[in-house]
C-alpha positions as CSV (number, residue, x, y, z in Angstrom):
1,X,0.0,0.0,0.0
2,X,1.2,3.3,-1.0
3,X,1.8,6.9,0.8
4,X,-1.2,8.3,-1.3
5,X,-3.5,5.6,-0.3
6,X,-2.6,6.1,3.2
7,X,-3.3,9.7,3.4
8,X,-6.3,8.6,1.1
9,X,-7.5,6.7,3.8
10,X,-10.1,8.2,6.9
11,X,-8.1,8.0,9.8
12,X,-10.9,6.8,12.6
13,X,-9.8,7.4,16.2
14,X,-11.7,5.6,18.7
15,X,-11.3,7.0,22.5
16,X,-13.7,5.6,25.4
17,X,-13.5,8.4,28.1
18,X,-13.4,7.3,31.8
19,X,-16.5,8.3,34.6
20,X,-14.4,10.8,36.3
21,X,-16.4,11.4,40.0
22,X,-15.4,15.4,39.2
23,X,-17.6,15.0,37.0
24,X,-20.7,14.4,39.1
25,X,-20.8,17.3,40.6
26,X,-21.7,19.3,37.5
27,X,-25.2,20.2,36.6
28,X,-28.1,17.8,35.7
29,X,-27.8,19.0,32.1
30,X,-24.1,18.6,32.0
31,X,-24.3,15.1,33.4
32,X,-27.4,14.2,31.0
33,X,-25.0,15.3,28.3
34,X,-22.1,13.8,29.6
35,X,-23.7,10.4,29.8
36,X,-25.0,10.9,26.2
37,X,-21.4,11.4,25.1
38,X,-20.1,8.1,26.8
39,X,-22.5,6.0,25.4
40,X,-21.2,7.5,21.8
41,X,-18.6,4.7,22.0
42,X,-17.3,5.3,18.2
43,X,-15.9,8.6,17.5
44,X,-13.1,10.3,15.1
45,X,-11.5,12.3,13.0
46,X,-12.3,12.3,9.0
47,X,-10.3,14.4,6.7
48,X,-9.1,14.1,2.9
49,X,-5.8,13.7,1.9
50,X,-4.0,16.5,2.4
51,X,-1.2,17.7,-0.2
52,X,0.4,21.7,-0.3
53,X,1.9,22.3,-4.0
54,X,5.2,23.5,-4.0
55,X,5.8,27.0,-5.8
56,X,2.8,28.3,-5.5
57,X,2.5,31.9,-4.0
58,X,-0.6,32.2,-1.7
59,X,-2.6,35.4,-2.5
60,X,-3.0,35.7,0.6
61,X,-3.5,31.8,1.6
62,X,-4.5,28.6,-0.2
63,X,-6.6,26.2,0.9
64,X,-4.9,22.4,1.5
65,X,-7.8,20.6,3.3
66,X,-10.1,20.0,6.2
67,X,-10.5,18.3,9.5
68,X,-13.5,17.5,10.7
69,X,-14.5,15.5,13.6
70,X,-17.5,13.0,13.2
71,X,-19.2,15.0,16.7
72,X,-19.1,18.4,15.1
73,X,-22.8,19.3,14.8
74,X,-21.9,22.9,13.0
75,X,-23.3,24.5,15.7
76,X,-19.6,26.7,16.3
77,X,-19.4,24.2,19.5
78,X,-16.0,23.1,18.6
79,X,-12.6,25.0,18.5
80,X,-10.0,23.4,15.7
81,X,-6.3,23.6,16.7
82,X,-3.2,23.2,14.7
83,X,-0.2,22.3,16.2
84,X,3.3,21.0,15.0
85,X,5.8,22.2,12.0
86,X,4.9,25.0,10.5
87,X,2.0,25.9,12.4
88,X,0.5,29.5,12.3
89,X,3.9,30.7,10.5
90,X,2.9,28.6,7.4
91,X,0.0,26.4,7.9
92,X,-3.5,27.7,9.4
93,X,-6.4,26.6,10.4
94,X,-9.6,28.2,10.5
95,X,-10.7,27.1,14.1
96,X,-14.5,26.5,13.2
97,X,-14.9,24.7,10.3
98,X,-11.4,23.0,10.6
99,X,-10.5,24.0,7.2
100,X,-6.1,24.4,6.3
101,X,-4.4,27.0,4.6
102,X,-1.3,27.8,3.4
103,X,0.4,31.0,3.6
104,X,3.9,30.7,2.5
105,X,5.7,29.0,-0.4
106,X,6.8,26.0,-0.2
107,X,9.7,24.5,-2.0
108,X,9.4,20.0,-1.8
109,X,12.9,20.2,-2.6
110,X,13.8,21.8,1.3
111,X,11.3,20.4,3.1
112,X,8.8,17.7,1.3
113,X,6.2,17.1,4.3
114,X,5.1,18.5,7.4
115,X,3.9,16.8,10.5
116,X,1.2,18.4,12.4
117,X,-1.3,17.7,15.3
118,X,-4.6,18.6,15.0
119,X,-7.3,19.2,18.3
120,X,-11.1,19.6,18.8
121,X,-12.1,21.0,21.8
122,X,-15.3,21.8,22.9
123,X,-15.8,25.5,23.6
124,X,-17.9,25.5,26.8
125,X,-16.3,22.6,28.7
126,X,-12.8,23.4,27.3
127,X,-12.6,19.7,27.4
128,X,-11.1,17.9,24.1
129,X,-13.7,15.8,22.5
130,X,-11.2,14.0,20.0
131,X,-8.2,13.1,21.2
132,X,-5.0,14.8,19.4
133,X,-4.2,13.4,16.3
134,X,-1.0,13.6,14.2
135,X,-1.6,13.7,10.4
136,X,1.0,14.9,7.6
137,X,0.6,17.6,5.1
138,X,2.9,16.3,1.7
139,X,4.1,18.8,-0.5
140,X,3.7,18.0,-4.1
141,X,6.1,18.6,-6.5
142,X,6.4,20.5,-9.7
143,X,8.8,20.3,-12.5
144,X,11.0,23.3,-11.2
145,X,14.6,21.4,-11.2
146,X,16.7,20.6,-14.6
147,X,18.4,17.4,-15.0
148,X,22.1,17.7,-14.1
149,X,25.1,15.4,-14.8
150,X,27.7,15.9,-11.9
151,X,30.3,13.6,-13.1
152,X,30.7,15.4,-16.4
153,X,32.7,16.1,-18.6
154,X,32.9,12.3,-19.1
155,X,36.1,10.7,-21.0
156,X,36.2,7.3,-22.2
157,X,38.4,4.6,-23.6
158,X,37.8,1.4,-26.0
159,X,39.8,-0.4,-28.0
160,X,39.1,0.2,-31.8
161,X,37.5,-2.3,-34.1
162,X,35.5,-3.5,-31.2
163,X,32.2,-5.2,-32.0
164,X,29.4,-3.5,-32.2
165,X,26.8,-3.2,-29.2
166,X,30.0,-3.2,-27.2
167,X,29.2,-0.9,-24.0
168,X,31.4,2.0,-24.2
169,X,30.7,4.1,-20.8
170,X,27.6,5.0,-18.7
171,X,26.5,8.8,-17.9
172,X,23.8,9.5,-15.2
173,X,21.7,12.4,-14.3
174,X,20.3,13.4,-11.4
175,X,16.7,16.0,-10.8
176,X,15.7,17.1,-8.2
177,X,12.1,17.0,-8.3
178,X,10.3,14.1,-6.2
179,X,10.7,10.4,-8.2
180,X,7.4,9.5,-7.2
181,X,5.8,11.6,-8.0
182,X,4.5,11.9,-11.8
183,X,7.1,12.1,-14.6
184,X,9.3,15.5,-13.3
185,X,11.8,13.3,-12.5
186,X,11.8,10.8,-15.1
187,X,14.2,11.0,-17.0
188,X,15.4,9.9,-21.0
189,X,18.5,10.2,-22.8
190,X,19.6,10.5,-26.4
191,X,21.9,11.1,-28.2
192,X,22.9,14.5,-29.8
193,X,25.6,14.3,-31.3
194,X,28.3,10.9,-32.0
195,X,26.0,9.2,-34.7
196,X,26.1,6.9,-36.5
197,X,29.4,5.7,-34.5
198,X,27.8,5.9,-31.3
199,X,23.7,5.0,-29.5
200,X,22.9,5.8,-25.9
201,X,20.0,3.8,-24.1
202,X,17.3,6.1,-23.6
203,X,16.4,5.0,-19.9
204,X,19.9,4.1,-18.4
205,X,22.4,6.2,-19.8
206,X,24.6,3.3,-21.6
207,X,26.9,4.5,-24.3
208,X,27.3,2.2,-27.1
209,X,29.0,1.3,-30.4
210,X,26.8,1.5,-33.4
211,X,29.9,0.6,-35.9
212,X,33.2,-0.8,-35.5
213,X,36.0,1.8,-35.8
214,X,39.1,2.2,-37.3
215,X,42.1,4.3,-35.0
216,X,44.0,4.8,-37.7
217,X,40.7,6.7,-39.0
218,X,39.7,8.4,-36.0
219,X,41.0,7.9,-32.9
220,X,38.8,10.5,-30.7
221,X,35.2,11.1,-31.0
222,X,33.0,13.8,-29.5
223,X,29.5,12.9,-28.3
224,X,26.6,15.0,-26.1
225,X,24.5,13.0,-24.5
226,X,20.8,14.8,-23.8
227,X,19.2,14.0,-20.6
228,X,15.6,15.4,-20.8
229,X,12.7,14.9,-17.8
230,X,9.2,14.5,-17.5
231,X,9.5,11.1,-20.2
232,X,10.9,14.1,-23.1
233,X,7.4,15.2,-23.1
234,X,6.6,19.0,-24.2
235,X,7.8,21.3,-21.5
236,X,10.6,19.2,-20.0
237,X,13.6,20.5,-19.1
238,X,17.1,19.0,-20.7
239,X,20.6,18.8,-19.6
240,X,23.5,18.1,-21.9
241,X,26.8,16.3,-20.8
242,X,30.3,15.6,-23.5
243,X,32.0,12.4,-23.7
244,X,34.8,12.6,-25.3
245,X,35.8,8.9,-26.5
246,X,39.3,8.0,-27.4
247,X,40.3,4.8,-29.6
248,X,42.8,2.6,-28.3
249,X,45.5,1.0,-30.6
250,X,45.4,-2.6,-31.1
251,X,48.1,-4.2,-34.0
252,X,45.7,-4.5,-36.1
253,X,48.0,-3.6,-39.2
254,X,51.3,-4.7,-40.9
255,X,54.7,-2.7,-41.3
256,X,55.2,-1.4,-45.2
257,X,58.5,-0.6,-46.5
258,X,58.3,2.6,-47.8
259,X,59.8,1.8,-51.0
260,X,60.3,-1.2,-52.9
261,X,63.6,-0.9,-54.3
262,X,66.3,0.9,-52.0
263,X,69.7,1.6,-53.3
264,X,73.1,1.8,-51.6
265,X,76.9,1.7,-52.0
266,X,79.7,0.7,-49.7
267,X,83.2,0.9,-50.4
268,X,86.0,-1.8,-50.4
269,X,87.8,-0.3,-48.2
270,X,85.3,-0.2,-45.2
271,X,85.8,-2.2,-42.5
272,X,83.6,-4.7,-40.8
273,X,80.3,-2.9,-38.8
274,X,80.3,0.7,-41.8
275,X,76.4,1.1,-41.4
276,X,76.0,1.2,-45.3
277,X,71.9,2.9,-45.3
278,X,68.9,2.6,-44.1
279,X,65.6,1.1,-44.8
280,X,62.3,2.5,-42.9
281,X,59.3,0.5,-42.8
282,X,56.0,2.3,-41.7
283,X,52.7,0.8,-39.3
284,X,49.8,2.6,-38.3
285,X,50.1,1.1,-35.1
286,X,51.6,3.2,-32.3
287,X,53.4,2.0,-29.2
288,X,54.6,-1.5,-29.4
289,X,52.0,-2.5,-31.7
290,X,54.1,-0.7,-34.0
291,X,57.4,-2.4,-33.1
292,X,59.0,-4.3,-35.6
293,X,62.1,-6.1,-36.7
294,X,64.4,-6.6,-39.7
295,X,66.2,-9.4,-41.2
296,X,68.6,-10.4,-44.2
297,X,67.5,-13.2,-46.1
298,X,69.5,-15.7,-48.3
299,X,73.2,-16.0,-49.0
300,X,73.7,-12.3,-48.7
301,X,73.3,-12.2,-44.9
302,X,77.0,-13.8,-44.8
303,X,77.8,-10.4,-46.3
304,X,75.2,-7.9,-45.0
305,X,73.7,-7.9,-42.0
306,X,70.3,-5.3,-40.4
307,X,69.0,-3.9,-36.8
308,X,66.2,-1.8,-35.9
309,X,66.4,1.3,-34.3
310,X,64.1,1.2,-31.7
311,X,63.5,5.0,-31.5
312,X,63.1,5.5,-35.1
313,X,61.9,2.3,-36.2
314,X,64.8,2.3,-39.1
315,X,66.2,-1.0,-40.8
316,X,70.3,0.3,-40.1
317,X,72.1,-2.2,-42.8
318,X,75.7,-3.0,-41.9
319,X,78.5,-4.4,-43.4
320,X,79.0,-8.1,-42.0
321,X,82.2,-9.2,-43.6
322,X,84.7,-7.3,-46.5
323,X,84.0,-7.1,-50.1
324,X,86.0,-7.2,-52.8
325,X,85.3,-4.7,-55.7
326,X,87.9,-6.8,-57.8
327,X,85.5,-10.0,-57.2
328,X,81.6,-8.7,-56.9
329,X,80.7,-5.4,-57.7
330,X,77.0,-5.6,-57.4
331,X,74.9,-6.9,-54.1
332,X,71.3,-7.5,-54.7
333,X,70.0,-8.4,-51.0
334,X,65.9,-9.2,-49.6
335,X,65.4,-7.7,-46.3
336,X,62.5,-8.2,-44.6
337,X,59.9,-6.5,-41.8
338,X,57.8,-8.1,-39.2
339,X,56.0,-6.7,-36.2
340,X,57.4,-8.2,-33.5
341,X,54.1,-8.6,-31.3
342,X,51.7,-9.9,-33.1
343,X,47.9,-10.4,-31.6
344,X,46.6,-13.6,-32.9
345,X,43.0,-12.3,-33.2
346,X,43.8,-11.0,-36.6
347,X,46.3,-13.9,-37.8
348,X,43.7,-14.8,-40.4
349,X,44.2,-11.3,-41.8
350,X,48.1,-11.5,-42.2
351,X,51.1,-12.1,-42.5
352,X,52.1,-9.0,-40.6
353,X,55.5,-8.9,-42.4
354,X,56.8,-7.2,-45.8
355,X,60.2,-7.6,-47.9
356,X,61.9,-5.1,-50.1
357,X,65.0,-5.4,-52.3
358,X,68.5,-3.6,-51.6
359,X,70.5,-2.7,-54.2
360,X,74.2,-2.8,-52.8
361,X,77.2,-1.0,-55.3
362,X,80.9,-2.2,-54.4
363,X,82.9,1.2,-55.5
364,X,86.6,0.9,-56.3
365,X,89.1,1.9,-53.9
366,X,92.4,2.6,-54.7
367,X,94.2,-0.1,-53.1
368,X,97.8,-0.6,-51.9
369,X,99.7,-3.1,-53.6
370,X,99.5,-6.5,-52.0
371,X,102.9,-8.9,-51.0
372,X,102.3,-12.5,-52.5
373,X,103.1,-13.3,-48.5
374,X,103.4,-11.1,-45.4
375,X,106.6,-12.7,-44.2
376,X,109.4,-13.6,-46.7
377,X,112.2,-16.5,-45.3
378,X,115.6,-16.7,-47.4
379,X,118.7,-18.2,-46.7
380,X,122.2,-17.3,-48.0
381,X,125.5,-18.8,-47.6
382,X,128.0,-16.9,-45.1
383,X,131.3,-15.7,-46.9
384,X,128.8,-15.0,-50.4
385,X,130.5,-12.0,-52.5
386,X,128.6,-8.7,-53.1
387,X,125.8,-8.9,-55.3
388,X,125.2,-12.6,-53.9
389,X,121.7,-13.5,-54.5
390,X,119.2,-13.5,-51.8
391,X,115.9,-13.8,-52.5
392,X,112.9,-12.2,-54.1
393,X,109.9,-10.4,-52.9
394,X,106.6,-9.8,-55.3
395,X,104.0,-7.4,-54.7
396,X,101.5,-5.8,-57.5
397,X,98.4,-3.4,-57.5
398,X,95.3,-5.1,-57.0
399,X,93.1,-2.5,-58.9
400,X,91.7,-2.6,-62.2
401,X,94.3,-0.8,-63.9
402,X,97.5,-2.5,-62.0
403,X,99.5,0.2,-61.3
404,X,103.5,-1.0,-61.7
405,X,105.0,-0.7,-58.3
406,X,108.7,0.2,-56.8
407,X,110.5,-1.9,-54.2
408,X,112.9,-0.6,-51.8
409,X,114.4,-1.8,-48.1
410,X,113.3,0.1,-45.2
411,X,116.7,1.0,-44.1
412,X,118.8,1.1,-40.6
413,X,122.5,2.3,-40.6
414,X,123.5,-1.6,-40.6
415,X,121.2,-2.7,-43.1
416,X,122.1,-0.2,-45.6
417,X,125.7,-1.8,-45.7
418,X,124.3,-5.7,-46.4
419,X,121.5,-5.6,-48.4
420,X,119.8,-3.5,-51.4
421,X,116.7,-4.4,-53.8
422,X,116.2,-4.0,-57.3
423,X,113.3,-1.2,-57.3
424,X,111.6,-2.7,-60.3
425,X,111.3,-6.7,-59.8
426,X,112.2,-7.0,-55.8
427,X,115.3,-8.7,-56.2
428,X,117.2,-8.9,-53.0
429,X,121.2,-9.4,-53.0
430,X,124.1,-8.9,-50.8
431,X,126.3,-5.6,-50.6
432,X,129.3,-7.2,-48.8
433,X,129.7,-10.9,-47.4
434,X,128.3,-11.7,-44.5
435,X,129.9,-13.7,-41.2
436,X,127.3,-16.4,-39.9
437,X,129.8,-15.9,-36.2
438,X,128.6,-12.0,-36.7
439,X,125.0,-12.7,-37.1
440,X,123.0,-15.8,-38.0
441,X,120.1,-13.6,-38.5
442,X,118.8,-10.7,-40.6
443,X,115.5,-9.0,-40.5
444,X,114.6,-6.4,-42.8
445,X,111.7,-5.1,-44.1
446,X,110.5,-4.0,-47.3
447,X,107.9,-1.9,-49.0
448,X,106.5,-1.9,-52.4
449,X,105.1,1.6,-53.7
450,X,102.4,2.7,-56.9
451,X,104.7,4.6,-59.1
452,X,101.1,6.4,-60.1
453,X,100.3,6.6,-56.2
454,X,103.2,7.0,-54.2
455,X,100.8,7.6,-51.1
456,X,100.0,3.6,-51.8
457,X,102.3,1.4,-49.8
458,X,102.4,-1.8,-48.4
459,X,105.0,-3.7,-45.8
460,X,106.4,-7.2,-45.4
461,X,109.1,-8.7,-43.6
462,X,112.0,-10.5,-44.8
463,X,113.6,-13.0,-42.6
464,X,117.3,-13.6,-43.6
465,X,119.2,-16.6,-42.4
466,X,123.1,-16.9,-42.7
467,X,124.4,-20.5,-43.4
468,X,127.1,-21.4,-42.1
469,X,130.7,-23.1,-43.9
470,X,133.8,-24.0,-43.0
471,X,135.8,-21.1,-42.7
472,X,137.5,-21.4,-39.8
473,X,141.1,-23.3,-38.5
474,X,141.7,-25.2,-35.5
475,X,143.6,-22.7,-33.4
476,X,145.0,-23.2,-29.4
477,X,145.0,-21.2,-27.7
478,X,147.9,-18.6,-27.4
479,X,149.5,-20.4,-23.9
480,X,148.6,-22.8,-21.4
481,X,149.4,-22.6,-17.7
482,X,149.4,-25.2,-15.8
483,X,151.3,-26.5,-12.3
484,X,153.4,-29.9,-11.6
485,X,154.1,-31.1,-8.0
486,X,157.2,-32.0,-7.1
487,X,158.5,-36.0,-6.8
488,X,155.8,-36.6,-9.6
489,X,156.2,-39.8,-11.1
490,X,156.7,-40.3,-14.5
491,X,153.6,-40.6,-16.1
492,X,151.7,-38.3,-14.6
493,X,149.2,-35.9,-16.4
């Protein structure tokens, strides 16, 4: 049962009153009447409902209701009384006909009911002839409050390409007129703007997808959500709220080379680890969907080799091991990109990878001519005349164009006086004989030098050893001294 039917109902109060022996020594009539009274067992109040609309200026009061007791005759022998909240500052009563007013406005929002106590008393005996009663007066509302939304502005995240009818956030209103009260509080939302990506549900507030979404589209949308009382009918009031709704990244997409065909050169020269170019692949993605990483496939990864940058997402391409222009001039190498997270839920949509061709130039260097061995050994007799033959040394220009080269001895004050080198074939020979007993060894180095570039040189070491004859006489030495005892004995040593 509901407040309304409550105050709908007739509250009956039943009150017996006691034979008080005060009372007989009143007059005949008083105790004829009194006697009358008690055998009137049933008694009460009867009044309507009683309700006080809200905002409503009394000009100069408004009537709310009446109490009336079931013993008023309407002969002005009972005196009404209101007591309780509000009473005579914004409730009155007239006394005779029990009739309410109201003299102030009232505001449901501050106060929504008032308890009061109401009295009948007769006005000859001074005596009550109901008991007091309490009873409420209810202020009802009116539509005077606009929906609010006290959590806005709202901000929301989902990840993109998410199904639709996926729930994207909730926004909630609040009014502050009375919820049970007819529709002033009931409120529906829709959707202003954020179609056809987005649908609210008009009686909870439930932000939806309508579509799936691309990030790499859109990644933020901007939706106003209307909230709008009294069902939307004509009259309501409306509130608006923004959610702004940002698309999260998922790696929904595969790295692309930026170009198909890259071209580079390296040098012959370079040495192991020259970074030789670059190669930049490019995905949607951000963050670590968009990480990726780079390869070399085939036989040239002996030769070449790649990294990623992990701040720039480049493909650096190194030089793995030295190339020859004289042997392979031309490289043509496959690298390849893949993300290195993948999600599995779009497998089926791969493969999250892509390849591109290198195009890798050897240039010519100028190159220094090159020993047929680092380290020369020869051998030579001791006691050999001048001009003796040693040994020979061979060097020659490994470029195209074979430069003719120059040999000569990398000299020290003692070398110069043993050795020389014919400048044009490398021929080593003696300059005076040599004495194994001296020296057994000789190390000398020479160069060999482009007679078209003289800045061109290269080193190698010749390791001389001095063979020994017989050259030498048995020689004593020049005296011996040596001590005899005396009264040896023949014989003796």
């Amino acid at each position: 049962m509901n407040y309304y039917t409550l105050l709908s109902l007739v509250l009956t109060l039943v009150q017996i009153w006691p034979c008080a022996p005060s009372m007989q020594k009143q007059s005949t009539k008083n105790t004829d009447q009194f006697f009358t009274t008690v055998r009137r067992v049933k008694r009460g109040w009867m009044w309507e409902p009683l309700f006080a609309t809200e905002e409503q200026t009394p000009t100069p009061r408004l009537y709310v209701g009446q109490l009336k007791s079931d013993l008023d005759k309407q002969d002005g022998n009972l005196q009404y009384v209101l007591t309780g909240e509000g009473a005579g500052s914004i409730f009155t009563i007239d006394e005779y006909d029990g009739k309410i007013y109201v003299i102030q406005k009232l505001d449901r929002e501050k106060k929504p009911f008032y308890t009061l106590r109401a009295q009948a008393i007769n006005r000859n005996t001074h005596l009550p002839v109901e008991p007091e009663s309490e009873f409420i007066i209810k202020v009802r509302d009116v539509n005077d409050h606009e929906p609010q939304f006290l959590d806005g502005p709202y901000v929301a995240t989902i990840p993109e390409m998410s199904p639709e009818g996926t729930s994207v956030t909730q926004v909630t209103a609040t009014d502050g007129d009375d919820p049970s009260y007819g529709n002033s509080a009931r409120l529906l939302y829709s959707l202003i703007q954020g179609q056809p990506y987005f649908s609210v549900e008009p009686k909870t507030g439930v932000i939806r997808m309508s579509s799936q979404m691309d990030r790499e589209t859109k990644e933020q949308y901007l939706v106003i959500i209307q909230a709008k009382d009294m069902v939307g009918q004509a009259g309501a009031f409306s509130a608006t709220a923004t959610v702004t709704i940002n698309l999260s990244d998922i790696n929904d997409n595969a790295p692309k080379f930026q170009q198909r065909l890259y071209y580079m050169s390296v040098s012959e020269e370079a040495p192991v680890g020259t970074t030789i170019g670059k190669v930049m692949a490019e995905d949607s993605d951000i963050g670590e969907n968009a990480a990726m990483n780079y390869f070399i496939e085939g036989d040239s990864a002996d030769v070449f080799d790649i990294i990623t940058n992990n701040e720039t997402q480049e493909g650096i391409v190194l030089l793995k091991k030295r190339v020859d222009y004289e042997s392979k001039r031309r490289y043509s190498v496959r690298a390849k990109v893949v993300n290195r997270y993948i999600d599995e839920r779009f497998l089926e949509d791969g493969p999250f990878e892509d390849t591109t061709i290198v195009k890798i130039n050897v240039e010519d260097a100028d190159e220094p001519p090159v020993f047929t061995s680092e380290n020369y050994v020869m051998e030579i007799a001791e006691g050999a005349v001048s001009g003796s033959l040693v040994g020979v040394v061979t060097a020659r220009d490994p470029d195209n164009d074979d430069s003719p080269v120059r040999y000569s001895i990398v000299r020290g004050t003692y070398l110069k006086r043993l050795f020389s080198i014919n400048e044009h074939n490398g021929t080593i020979t003696t300059t005076k004989p040599l004495d194994r007993e001296i020296a057994a060894w000789h190390n000398i180095t020479v160069t060999a030098t482009e007679t078209r570039n003289p800045e061109k040189i290269s080193e190698a070491n010749v390791y001389i050893q001095v063979l020994n004859v017989n050259d030498h006489a048995p020689e004593f030495p020049k005296y011996y001294e040596t001590f005899v005892c005396e009264n040896t004995f023949s014989g003796q040593v």
